[in-house]
N, C-alpha and C positions, 0 to 999 in steps of 0.2 A: 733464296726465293727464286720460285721458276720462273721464266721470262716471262709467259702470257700475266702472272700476276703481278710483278714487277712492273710492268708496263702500266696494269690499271689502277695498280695503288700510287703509283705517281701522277696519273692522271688526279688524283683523290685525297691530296698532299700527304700522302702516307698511310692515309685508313681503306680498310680493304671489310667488304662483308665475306660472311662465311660462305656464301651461297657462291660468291664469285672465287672462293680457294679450292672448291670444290669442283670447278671446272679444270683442276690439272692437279689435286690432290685429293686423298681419297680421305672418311671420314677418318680411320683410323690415323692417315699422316696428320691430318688437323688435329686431332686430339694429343699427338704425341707432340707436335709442335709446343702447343700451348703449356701442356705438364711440363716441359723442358725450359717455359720459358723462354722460349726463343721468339716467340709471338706475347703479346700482351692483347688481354682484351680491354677497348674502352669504352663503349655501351653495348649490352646486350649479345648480338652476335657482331660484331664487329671487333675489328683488331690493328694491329701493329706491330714493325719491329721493335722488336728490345730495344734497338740501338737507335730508334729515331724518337725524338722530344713529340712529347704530345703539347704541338703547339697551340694554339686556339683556333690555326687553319683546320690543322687535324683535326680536331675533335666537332668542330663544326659539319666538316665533310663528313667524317663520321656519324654524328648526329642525324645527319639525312639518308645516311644508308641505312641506319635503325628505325627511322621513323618511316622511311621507303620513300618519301622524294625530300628532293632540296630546302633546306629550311632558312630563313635569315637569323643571321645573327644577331641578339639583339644585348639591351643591359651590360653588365660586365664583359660579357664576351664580347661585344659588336664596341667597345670602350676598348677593349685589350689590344684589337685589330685595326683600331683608328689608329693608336699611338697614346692613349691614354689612361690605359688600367693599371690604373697604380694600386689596385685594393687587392689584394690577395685573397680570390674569391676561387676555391675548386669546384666550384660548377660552371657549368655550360650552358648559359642560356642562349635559348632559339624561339623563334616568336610561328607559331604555329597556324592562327587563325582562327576564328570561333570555330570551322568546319571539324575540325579534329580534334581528340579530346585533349587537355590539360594534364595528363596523370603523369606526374614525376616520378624519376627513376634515379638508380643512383647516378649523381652527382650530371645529372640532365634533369633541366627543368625547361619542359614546353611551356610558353606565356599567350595567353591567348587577347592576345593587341590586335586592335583597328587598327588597321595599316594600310593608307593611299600610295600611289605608288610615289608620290615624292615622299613618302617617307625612308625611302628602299633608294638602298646604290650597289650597285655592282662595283665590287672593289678591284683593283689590278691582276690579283692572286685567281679571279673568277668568281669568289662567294659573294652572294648578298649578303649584306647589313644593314639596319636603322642607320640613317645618315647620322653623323657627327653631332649636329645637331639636337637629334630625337632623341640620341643616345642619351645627348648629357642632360636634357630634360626629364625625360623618363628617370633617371640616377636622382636629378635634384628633387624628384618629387618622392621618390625611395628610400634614401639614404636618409641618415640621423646627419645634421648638420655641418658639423665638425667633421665628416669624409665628406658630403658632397661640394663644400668649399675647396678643398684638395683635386677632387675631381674636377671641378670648374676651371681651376688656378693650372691642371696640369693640362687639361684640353687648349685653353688660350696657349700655351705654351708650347706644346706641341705644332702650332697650326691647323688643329681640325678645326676650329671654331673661331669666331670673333663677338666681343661682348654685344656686338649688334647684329648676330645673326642669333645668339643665342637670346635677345632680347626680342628677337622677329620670332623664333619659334615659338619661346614661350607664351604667347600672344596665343597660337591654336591653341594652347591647353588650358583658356580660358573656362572655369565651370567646374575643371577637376580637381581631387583631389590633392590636396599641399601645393598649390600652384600659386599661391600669391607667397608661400616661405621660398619656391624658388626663382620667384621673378626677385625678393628679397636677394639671394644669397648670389645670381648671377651680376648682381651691382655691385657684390662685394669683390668678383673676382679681380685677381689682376695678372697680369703677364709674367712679374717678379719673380715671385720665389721659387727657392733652388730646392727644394723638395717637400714632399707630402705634408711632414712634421712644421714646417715653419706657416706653411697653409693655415695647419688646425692651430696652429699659438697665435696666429690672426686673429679664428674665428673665437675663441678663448679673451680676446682683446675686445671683439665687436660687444663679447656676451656680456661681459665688464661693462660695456658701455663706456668705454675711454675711446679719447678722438681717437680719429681711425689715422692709421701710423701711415707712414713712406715704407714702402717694399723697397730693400736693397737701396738707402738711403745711401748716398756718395757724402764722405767727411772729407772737408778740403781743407788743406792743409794752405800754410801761408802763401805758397806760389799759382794758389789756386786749383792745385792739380788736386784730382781724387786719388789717394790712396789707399785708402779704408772704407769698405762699402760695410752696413749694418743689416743685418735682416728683415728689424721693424726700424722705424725711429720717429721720435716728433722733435724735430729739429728745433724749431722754436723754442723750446725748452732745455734743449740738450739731453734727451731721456732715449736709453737705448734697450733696445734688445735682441736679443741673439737665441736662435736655439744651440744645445749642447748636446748634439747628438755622441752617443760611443762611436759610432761605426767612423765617424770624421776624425777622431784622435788616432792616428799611427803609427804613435811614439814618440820621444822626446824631442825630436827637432820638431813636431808641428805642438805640441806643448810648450817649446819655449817661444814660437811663434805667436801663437795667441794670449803669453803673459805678455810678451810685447806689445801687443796689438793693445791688450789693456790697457798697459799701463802708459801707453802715450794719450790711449782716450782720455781716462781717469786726468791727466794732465792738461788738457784741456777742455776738463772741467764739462763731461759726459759724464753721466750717472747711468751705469749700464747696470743691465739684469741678464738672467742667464736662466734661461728653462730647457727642463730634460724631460724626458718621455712622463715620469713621474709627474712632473708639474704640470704636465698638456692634461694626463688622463685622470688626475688624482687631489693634485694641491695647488688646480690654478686660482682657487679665489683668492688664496692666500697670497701666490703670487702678484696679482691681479689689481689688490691688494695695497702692496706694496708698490706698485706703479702706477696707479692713482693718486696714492699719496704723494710721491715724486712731484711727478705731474703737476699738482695744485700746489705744491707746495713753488715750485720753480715760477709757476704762473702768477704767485703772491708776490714773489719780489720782484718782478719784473712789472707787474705796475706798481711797486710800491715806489 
């Protein structure tokens, strides 16, 4: 890439318009660029190296060179660039403003949000985005339940949010739409869990209508010490559960690890469960179910 646009696609964290390659390449170099692959385009006339990740700064920056000025990031994307987009979402969303029209393009979708300026931050990198907060409101009032729990649970986590700033936001969004299911599901959040999936086997838990569990519940052992953390648990009972993700098994040494980890629970008289992606998206009543039953069942001899 020649300097002058070298210099202004890094201003641009990588996205360059055509208008501005065109000031030191000529149409036909641009055309052969792109046939060749050496450039990629990500909306419209806009582009990139091959070699550089179209990260959510990218595409954002480029997003405003498409639309012809600077746009905030907002929904999944303005999540992705807090520190929080766990949702595997290939579009780009940017918040536009009633003035300008809403017509989505591939894999860019302009949203046409009220937006006060405390709603907008200027992030470290230079782009605007929906604050942390709006973000996750906006998401809770969007999402199907079972992700935006996950979203909540990864925002606390991260540090963009706190259950009482997100409980102060949610407050402006008094009036609209699914706003009282996410002043709900932000009471559910918690700081705990270690990934997406253990999120949604929570929300799988609330849906159940079984007490609501210990996130990363600590099992102490006779000297007091924790040794063994759980993913959900109702201690009182001794009733556990764990998700059972593939991607955590790495072969036999952490497979004979967690028959260990079992079988000393089991030994002291834990009645654990175990759900997989299948049981989150597909067989949780059945699971659900089953841990109910536990449940009441531990709670019957225990005032008997």
């Amino acid at each position: 890439m020649r300097s002058p646009l070298r210099t202004v696609a890094a201003r641009q964290h990588g996205a360059f318009h055509a208008r501005q390659a065109l000031s030191c390449y000529t149409p036909a170099e641009l055309r052969a660029r792109v046939r060749s692959q050496l450039w990629c385009r990500v909306f419209g006339r806009t582009y990139r190296l091959s070699t550089s990740e179209p990260s959510a700064r990218l595409r954002v920056a480029a997003a405003g060179l498409s639309i012809g000025r600077p746009v905030p990031a907002c929904l999944h994307t303005a999540a992705e660039l807090h520190g929080f987009g766990i949702l595997d979402d290939p579009v780009t969303h940017v918040a536009v403003g009633s003035e300008l029209p809403c017509r989505r393009r591939d894999e860019l979708w302009p949203h046409q949000l009220a937006l006060a300026p405390r709603d907008l931050i200027r992030l470290r990198c230079g782009l605007c985005a929906t604050t942390a907060d709006r973000t996750a409101v906006d998401l809770a009032r969007a999402l199907p339940p079972i992700d935006t729990l996950a979203v909540l649970d990864a925002a606390l986590a991260a540090g963009a949010c706190t259950v009482e700033s997100l409980t102060a936001e949610v407050v402006r969004h008094v009036g609209l739409r699914r706003v009282r299911r996410a002043r709900m599901l932000i009471a559910l959040a918690e700081y705990g869990p270690e990934s997406p999936q253990e999120s949604r086997m929570r929300w799988r838990c609330h849906e159940a209508r079984l007490p609501r569990p210990t996130v990363q519940l600590p099992v102490l052992y006779s000297d007091g010490r924790a040794r063994r953390w759980l993913d959900l648990g109702w201690e009182d009972v001794k009733v556990g559960l764990e998700y059972d993700g593939e991607a955590g098994h790495d072969g036999a040494t952490r497979r004979r690890a967690d028959r260990r980890r079992h079988n000393i629970l089991q030994d002291d008289d834990w009645a654990m469960f175990y759900a997989t992606d299948l049981d989150i998206y597909r067989d949780h009543k059945a699971l659900m179910a089953k841990i109910d039953a536990a449940i009441r069942r531990r709670r019957a001899v225990i005032k008997a």
